[in-house]
N, C-alpha and C positions, 0 to 999 in steps of 0.2 A: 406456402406451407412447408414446403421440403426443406427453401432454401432458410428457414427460419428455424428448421429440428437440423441443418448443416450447421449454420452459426453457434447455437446451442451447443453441438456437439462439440464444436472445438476451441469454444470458450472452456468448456465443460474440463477440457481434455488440458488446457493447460493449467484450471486451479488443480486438478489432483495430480500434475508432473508433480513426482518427489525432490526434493531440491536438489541439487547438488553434490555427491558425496564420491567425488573423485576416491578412490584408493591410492593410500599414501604408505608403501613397503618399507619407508623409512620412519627412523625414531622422530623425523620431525610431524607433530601433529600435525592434522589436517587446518589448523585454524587453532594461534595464539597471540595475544597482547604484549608486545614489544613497549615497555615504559621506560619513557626518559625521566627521572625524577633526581630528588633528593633524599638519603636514607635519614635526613634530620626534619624533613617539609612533611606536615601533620596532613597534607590532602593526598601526598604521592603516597604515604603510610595507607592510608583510609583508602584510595583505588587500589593500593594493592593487594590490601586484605579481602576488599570487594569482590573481584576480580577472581582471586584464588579461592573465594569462599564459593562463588557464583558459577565457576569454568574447572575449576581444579589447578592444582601447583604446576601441574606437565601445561599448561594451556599461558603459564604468564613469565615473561622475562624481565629482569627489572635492573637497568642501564643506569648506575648509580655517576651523575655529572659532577660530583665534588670530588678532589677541588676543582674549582673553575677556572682551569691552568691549560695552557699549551699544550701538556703532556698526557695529558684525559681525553682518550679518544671520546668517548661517549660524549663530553662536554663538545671537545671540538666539531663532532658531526650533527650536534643541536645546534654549533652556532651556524650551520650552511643552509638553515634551515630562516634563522632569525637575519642573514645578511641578505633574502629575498625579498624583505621588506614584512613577510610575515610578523606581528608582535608574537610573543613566546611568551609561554606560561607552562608551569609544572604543575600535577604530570601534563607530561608529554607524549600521547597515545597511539603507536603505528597499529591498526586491528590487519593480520593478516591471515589472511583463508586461502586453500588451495595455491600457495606461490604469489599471492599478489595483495595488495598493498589495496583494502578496501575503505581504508578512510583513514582519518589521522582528529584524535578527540583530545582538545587543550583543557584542562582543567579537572576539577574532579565533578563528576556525576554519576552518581549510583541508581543506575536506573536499567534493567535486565529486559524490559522489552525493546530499548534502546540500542542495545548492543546486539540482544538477536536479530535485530533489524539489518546490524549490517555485516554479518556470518556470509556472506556471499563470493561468488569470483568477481572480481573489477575484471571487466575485459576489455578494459582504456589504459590508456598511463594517466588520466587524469586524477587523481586522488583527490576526496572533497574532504573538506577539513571544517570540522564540528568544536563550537563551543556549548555550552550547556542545550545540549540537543539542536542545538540551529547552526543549520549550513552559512559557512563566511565566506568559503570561498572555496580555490582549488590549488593543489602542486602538481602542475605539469613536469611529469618523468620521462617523457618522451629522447630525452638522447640517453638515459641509461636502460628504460624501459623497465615493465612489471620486475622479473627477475634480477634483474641489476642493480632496482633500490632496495627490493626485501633482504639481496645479499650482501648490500652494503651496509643499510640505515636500521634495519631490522632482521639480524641474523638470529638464528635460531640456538639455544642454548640449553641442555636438558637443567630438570633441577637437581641441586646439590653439588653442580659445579660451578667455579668463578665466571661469570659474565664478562668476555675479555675480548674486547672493540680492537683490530687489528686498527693502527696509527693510518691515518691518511696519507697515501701513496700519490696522489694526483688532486686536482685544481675540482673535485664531486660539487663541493656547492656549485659552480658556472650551470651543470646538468638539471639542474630543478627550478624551475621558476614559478612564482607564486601570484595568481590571479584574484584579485578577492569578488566576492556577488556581482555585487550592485556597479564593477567596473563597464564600460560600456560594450555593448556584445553578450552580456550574463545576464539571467534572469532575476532580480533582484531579490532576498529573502519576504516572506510574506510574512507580517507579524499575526500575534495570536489576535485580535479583532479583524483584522482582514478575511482568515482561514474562516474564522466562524459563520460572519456571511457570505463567504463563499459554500460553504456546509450548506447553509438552511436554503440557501436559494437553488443550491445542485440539485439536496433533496426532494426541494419540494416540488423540480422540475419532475424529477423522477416519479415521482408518487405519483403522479398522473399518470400511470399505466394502463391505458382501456383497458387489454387483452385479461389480465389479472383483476382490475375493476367486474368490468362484463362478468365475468368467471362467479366471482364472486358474487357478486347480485343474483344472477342468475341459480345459485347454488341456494341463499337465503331464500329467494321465492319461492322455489319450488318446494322446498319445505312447509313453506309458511302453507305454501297452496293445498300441505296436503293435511294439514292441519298438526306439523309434529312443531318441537320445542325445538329452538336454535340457538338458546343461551350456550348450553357447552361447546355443541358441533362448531359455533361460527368461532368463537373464543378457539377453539384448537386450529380452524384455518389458520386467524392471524401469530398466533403462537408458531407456529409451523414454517410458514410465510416469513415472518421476522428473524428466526433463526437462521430459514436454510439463506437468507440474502446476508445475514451476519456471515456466516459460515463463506458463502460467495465473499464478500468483501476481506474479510480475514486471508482467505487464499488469492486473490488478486492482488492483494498489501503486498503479502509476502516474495509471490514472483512477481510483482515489481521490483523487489531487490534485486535481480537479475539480471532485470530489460534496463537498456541505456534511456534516458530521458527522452531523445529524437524518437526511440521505436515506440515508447506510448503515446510520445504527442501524434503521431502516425497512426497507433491505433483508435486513439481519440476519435481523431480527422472521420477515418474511415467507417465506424460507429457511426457518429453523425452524418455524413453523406449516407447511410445505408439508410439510418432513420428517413429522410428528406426523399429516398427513394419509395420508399416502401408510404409513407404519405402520399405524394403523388401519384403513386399506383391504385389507391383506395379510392380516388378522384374525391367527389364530393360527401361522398359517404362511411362512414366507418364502420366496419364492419369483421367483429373476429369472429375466421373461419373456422377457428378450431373451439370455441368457445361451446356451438348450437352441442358436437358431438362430446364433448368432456362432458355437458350438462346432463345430454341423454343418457350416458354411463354412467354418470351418479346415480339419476333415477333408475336404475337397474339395481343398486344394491340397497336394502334394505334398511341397513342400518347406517344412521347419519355421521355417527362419529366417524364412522370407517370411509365414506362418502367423504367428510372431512378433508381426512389425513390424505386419500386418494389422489385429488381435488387439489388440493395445498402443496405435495410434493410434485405434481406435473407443471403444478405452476411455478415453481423455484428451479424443478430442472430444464424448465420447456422454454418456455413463456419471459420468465425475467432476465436469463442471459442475453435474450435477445435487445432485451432493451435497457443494456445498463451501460449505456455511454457515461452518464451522469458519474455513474459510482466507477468507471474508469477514470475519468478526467479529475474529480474529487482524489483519490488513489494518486493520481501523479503529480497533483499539489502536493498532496501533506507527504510525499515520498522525500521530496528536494527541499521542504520547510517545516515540516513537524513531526517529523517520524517516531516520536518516544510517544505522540498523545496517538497515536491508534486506537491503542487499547478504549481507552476515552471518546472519542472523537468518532470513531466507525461506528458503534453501539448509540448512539447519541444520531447518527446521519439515519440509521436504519431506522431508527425510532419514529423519525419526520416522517421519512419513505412510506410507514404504516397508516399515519394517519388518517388517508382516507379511507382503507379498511376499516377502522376505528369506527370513522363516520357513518360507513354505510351501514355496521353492523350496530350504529345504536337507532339508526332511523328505521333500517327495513326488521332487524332482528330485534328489536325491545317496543320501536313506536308502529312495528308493522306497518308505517307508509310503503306500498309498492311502487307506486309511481316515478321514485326519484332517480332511475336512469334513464326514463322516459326523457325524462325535462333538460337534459343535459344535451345543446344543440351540438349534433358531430361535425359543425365547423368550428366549434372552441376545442375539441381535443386534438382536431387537427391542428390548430392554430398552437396549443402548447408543444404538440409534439414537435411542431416547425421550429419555436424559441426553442427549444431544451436542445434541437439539433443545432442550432445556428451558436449557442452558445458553447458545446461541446466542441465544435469547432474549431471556434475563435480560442479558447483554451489550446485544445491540441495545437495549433498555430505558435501561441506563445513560449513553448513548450520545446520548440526545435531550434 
């Protein structure tokens, strides 16, 4: 029980870390858009208006490469870019935050949860480089390093003055080398039917939450038993329930921007082996200990709604961190393969997640069967809790 309100607590503790927001005593913003384009290409036009409409005029610089002559630096330090074997397309997008160089977006795509996504510090030299929201690859910066590319390839320029690319002084392209996915050693990008069953199968490992199941059962019965009405009270659990895990997912999303891909496959791993412990430790029986005493507190308060709400938030801040390897491991997929469908995709995962709430509240709260957690033998919620961990795993594994 302790070590399960520990875990909680410091799950807890990293969705509400506030992000990042280094103090920057200088005119250069904290986080701008460095564009390599053309002031006659109708898409560099359209990202830059996007951009400046979305971020403000101080937040975007824009590195005009014609003509496409020897003598244009900006053209010259786009081609050290395309002589790495990278293909090049305008615009040409360095996203920099805090001093360092957090991704690099070929094309145009106006898309603002996409871009919030990657407002972060890179604290690699790896740079991952996005086409229409999907990761292709990476430019390794490592002999010029974070500060050395931003101040070469992405200098900062206030607006209302000329954008003026000091000429190539040394041999910069040899410095960057360009790796793409699916090269051997990379994790290779996951297309959108992939991601998807990988969703519905995370979630629906997840949704098999006894501690939260239990909870909830237990909270329907005892109403039923005392002869009150459950339509709304249970309706506000799973309403509650489905938010605050929204709410959880949405904050894990985000500092996953953060964490390097190795520390969540890591956190993954360890999620799951924690699950596989804490299974083993219940031996053959299942049993939530903190379930008997939530239920007894409900039945102390009077009124069901409030019982409800009670009820519903101990279970989001208690109860679910504990067991969200699933919605970690899901998180570190679409972080490195789909990061613009969050918005979509999280909402849509949480939905699954509910289901069995769903279930239990039309059969015990509307068909009043009480029986139906009876029937449930506690060696199949062991047995999924074993897959959901073995799979959580094996994710985290692919991961580093």
């Amino acid at each position: 029980m302790v070590k399960k309100y520990f875990l909680a607590t410091i799950i807890l503790l990293f969705i509400l870390t506030p992000f990042l927001t280094a103090s920057n005593t200088s005119s250069q913003p904290l986080y701008y858009f460095y564009i390599y384009g053309e002031n006659t290409c109708p898409h560099c036009i359209a990202m830059h208006e996007f951009l400046e409409k979305t971020y403000g005029k101080e937040h975007v610089v824009f590195c005009n490469i014609l003509p496409e002559t020897e003598s244009n630096p900006c053209f010259k330090k786009l081609e050290d870019f395309s002589n790495t074997g990278l293909v090049l397309g305008v615009p040409f997008i360095i996203v920099v935050y805090n001093d360092t160089a957090s991704a690099i977006v070929i094309g145009e795509y106006e898309n603002k949860t996409f871009f919030d996504s990657l407002l972060h510090t890179n604290p690699t030299d790896k740079i991952p480089v996005y086409t229409g929201g999907v990761i292709i690859g990476y430019i390794n910066a490592s002999r010029l390093g974070q500060h050395g590319f931003v101040e070469y390839y992405a200098p900062y320029h206030p607006p209302g003055k000329p954008t003026t690319c000091p000429i190539t002084t040394s041999k910069t392209g040899r410095a960057i080398k360009w790796t793409p996915v699916n090269k051997a050693g990379q994790m290779a990008t996951i297309g959108l039917p992939e991601i998807l069953g990988l969703l519905v199968f995370l979630a629906l490992l997840d949704s098999v939450n006894p501690c939260t199941l239990t909870l909830y059962g237990l909270f329907l019965v005892g109403e039923l038993s005392m002869k009150k009405r459950v339509v709304g009270p249970g309706l506000l659990f799973i309403a509650v329930v489905y938010l605050g895990y929204l709410a959880i997912g949405f904050g894990l999303f985000y500092l996953a921007m953060y964490i390097p891909q190795k520390i969540l496959g890591i956190l993954a791993i360890i999620l799951g082996a924690y699950n596989i412990l804490d299974v083993i430790r219940d031996g053959e029986q299942f049993k939530c200990s903190v379930c008997d005493k939530l239920s007894k507190l409900g039945k102390a308060m009077g009124n069901p709604y409030v019982m409800a709400l009670v009820l519903s938030l101990i279970s989001v801040s208690v109860l679910l961190p504990c067991t969200s390897g699933p919605l970690v491991a899901f998180i570190a997929v679409l972080k490195t393969s789909r990061p613009a469908l969050a918005d979509i995709l999280l909402p849509i995962y949480v939905a699954i997640f509910s289901l069995p709430l769903i279930i239990i509240y039309v059969v015990l709260g509307i068909m009043g069967k009480k029986g139906l957690l009876e029937k449930i033998p506690p060696r199949i919620l062991r047995s999924v809790q074993l897959i959901t961990s073995l799979v959580i795993i094996m994710i985290g594994a692919s991961l580093l």
